[in-house]
C-alpha positions in Angstrom: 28.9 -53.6 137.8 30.7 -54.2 141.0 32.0 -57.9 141.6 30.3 -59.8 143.9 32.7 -62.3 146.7 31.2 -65.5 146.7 34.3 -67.3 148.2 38.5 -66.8 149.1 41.3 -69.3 149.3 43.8 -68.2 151.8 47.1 -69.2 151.8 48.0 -68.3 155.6 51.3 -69.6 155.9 53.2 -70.3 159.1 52.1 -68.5 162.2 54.1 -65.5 162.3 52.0 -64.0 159.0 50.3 -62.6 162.1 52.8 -59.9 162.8 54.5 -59.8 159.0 51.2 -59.2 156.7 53.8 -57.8 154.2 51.9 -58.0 150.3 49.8 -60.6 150.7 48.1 -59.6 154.2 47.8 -55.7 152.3 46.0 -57.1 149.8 43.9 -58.6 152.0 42.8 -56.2 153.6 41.5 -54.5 150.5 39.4 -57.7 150.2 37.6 -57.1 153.6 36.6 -53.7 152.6 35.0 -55.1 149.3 33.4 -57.7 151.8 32.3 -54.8 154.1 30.8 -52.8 151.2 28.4 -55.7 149.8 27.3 -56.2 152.8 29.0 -59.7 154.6 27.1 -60.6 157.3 29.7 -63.2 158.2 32.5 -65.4 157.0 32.2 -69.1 157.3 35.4 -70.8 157.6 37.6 -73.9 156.7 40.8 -74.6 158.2 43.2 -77.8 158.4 44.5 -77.1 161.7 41.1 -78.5 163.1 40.2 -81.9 162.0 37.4 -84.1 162.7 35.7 -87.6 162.8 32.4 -85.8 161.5 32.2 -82.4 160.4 31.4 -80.1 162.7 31.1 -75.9 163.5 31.6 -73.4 165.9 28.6 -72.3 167.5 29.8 -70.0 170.7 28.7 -66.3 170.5 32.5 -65.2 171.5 34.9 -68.2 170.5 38.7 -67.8 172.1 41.5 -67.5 169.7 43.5 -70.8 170.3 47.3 -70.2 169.8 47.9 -73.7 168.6 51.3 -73.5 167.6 54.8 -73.4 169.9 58.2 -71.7 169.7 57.2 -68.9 168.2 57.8 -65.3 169.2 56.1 -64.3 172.4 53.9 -61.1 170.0 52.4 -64.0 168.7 50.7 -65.4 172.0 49.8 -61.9 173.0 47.7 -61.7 170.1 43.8 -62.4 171.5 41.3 -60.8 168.7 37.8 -60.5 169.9 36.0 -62.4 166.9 32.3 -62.6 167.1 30.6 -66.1 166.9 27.1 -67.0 165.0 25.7 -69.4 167.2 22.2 -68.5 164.9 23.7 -69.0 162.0 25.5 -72.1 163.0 22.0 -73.7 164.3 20.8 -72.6 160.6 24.1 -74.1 158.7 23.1 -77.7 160.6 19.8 -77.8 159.6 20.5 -77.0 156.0 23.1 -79.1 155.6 21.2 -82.1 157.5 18.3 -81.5 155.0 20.7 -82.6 152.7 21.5 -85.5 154.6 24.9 -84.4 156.0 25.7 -85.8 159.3 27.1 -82.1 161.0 27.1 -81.1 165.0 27.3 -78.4 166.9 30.5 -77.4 169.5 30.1 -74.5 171.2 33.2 -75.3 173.1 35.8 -75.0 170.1 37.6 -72.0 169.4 39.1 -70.4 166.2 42.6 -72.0 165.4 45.1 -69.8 163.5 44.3 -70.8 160.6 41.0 -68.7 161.1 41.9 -66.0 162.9 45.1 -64.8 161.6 43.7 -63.9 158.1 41.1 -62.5 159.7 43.2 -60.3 161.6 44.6 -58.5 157.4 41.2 -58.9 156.4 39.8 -56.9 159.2 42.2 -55.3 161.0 39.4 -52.7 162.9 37.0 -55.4 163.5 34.5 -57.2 161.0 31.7 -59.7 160.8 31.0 -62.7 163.0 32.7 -65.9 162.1 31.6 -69.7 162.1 34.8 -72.2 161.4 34.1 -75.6 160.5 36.2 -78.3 161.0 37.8 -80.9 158.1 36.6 -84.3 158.7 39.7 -86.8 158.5 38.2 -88.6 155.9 37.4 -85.8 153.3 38.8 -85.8 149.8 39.2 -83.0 147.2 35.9 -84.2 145.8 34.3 -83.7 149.3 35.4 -81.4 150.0 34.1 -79.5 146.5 31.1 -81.1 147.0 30.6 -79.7 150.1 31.4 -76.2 149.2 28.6 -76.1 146.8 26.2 -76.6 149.3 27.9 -74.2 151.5 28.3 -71.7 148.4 24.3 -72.0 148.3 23.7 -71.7 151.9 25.7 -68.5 152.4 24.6 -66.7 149.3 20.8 -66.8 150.9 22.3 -65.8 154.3 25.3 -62.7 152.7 27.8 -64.9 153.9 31.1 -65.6 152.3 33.1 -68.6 152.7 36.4 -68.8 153.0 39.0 -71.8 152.6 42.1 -71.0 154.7 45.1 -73.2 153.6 48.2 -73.3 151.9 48.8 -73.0 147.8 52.4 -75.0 148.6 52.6 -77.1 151.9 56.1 -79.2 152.6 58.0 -78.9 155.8 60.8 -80.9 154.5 61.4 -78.2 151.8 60.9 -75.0 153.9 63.7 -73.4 155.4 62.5 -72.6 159.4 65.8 -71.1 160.3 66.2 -68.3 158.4 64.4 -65.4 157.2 60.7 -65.5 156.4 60.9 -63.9 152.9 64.1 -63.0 150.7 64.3 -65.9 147.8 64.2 -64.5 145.0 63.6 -68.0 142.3 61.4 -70.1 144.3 62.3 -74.3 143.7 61.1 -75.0 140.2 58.6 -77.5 141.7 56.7 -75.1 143.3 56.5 -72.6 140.2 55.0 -75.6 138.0 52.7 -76.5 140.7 51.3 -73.4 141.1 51.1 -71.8 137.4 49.2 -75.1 137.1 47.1 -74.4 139.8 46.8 -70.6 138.4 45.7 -71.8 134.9 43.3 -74.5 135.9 41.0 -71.9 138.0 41.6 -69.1 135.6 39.8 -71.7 133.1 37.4 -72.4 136.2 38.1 -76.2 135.3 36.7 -77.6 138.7 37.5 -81.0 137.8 40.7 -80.4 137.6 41.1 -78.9 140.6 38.7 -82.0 142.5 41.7 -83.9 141.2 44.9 -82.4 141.2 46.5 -85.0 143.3 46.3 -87.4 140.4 46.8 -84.2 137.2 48.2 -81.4 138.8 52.8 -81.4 138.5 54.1 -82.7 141.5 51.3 -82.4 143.8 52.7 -84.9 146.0 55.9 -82.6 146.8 53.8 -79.7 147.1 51.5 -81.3 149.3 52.9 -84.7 151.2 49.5 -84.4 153.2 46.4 -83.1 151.5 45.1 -81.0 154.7 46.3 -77.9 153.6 45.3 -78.2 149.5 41.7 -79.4 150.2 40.6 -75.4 151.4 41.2 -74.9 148.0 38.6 -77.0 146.0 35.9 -76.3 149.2 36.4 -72.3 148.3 35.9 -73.1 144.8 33.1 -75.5 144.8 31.3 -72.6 147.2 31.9 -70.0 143.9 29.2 -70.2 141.6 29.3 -71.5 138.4 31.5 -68.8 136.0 32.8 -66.9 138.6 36.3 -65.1 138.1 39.4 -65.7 139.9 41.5 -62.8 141.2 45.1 -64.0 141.8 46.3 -61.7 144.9 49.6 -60.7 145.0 52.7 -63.7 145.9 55.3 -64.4 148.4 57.4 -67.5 149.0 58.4 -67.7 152.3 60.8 -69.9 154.0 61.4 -70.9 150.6 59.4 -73.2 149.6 55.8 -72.2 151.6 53.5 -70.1 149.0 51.5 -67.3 150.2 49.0 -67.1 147.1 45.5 -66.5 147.9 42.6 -66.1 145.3 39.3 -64.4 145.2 36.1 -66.1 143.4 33.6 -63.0 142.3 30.3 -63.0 140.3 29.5 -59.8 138.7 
């Protein structure tokens, strides 16, 4: 029987993964056909790049792409995907999620960050499904945000959605290397390696406690990630897998040595 998505982390890196998919953005787009064939009617998104006092989701028909980034090559800021919105679907996600007493508003004003559009660019490079984003509440933990993947796990299996955590495995700017080339490390710092087998082995064991906690279990979490805002994708995609799913580990890069591009796949057969 044929794997069913229920959710993705994404690790999508600095900006220019845009232009320089290389393995990671191949693979994928292998993983937007498989969402094509079962059917996704759209993706429903969490990124760190827009945070919140309360939570809150797109609910424009057409959101613009917001280039929210600067000194970057100029291909960058002439990429404008047309991504369709779900202004239905949004109006649906608030009501669900107020019947369980979740506080959530509508902006129709707020476009897709890169943090949502760029892996949606590999994942459907010929044009896709509509897309919601929801922002990440300043306040949210790992156990919120897990907590609040279940109930969006729920709601999107009733509606074919898929949601999708959009992140980083590995996030320290002091430890990344700007300057030089993107990729071309071949032994990544040995931080990062323990952090991340760690991170491999406690999802491959589906050990969701674990994961709702790594800032206090998980091998020097705090180097990998000084701020939480690009981790907590992670536990949300998870918490929106149902219970037993399998992880598929996509393929790795390390770029600007010390930023991991490792993105993983939650399917129920």
């Amino acid at each position: 029987m044929t794997a069913f998505i229920d959710s993705i982390f994404i690790s999508h890196g600095a900006p220019t993964y845009a232009i320089d998919p290389g393995l990671p953005g191949k693979a994928l787009e292998q993983v937007g056909q498989q969402l094509v064939a079962q059917g996704t009617s759209a993706l429903i998104v969490l990124s760190p790049h827009w945070r919140s006092a309360k939570l809150a989701v797109t609910s424009h028909a057409a959101p613009v792409v917001v280039h929210d980034f600067h000194g970057f090559p100029k291909a960058l800021y002439e990429l404008k995907p047309e991504i369709a919105g779900a202004p239905l679907l949004a109006g649906k996600l608030v009501e669900a999620l107020g019947g369980q007493g979740m506080s959530v508003e509508l902006r129709p004003q707020q476009g897709f960050d890169h943090g949502a559009w760029v892996p949606y660019l590999h994942l459907f490079p010929n044009g896709g499904p509509p897309m919601l984003q929801l922002s990440m509440p300043v306040e949210w933990s790992s156990q919120t945000a897990m907590k609040v993947g279940e109930l969006l796990g729920e709601f999107a299996r009733q509606h074919k959605a898929v949601v999708v955590g959009s992140g980083s495995l590995t996030h320290n700017f002091e430890d990344m290397d700007l300057r030089g080339a993107p990729q071309g490390q071949p032994t990544p710092p040995e931080y990062l390696t323990e952090f991340t087998d760690w991170i491999k082995a406690k999802l491959s064991a589906d050990d969701r406690q674990a994961i709702s906690q790594a800032e206090l279990e998980a091998p020097h979490f705090a180097r990998a990630h000084p701020d939480d805002d690009h981790y907590l994708p992670l536990p949300f995609a998870l918490g929106a897998a149902r219970l037993g799913a399998k992880v598929e580990v996509l393929p790795e890069e390390i770029r600007y040595k010390a930023l991991s591009m490792q993105s993983f796949v939650f399917a129920h057969a």
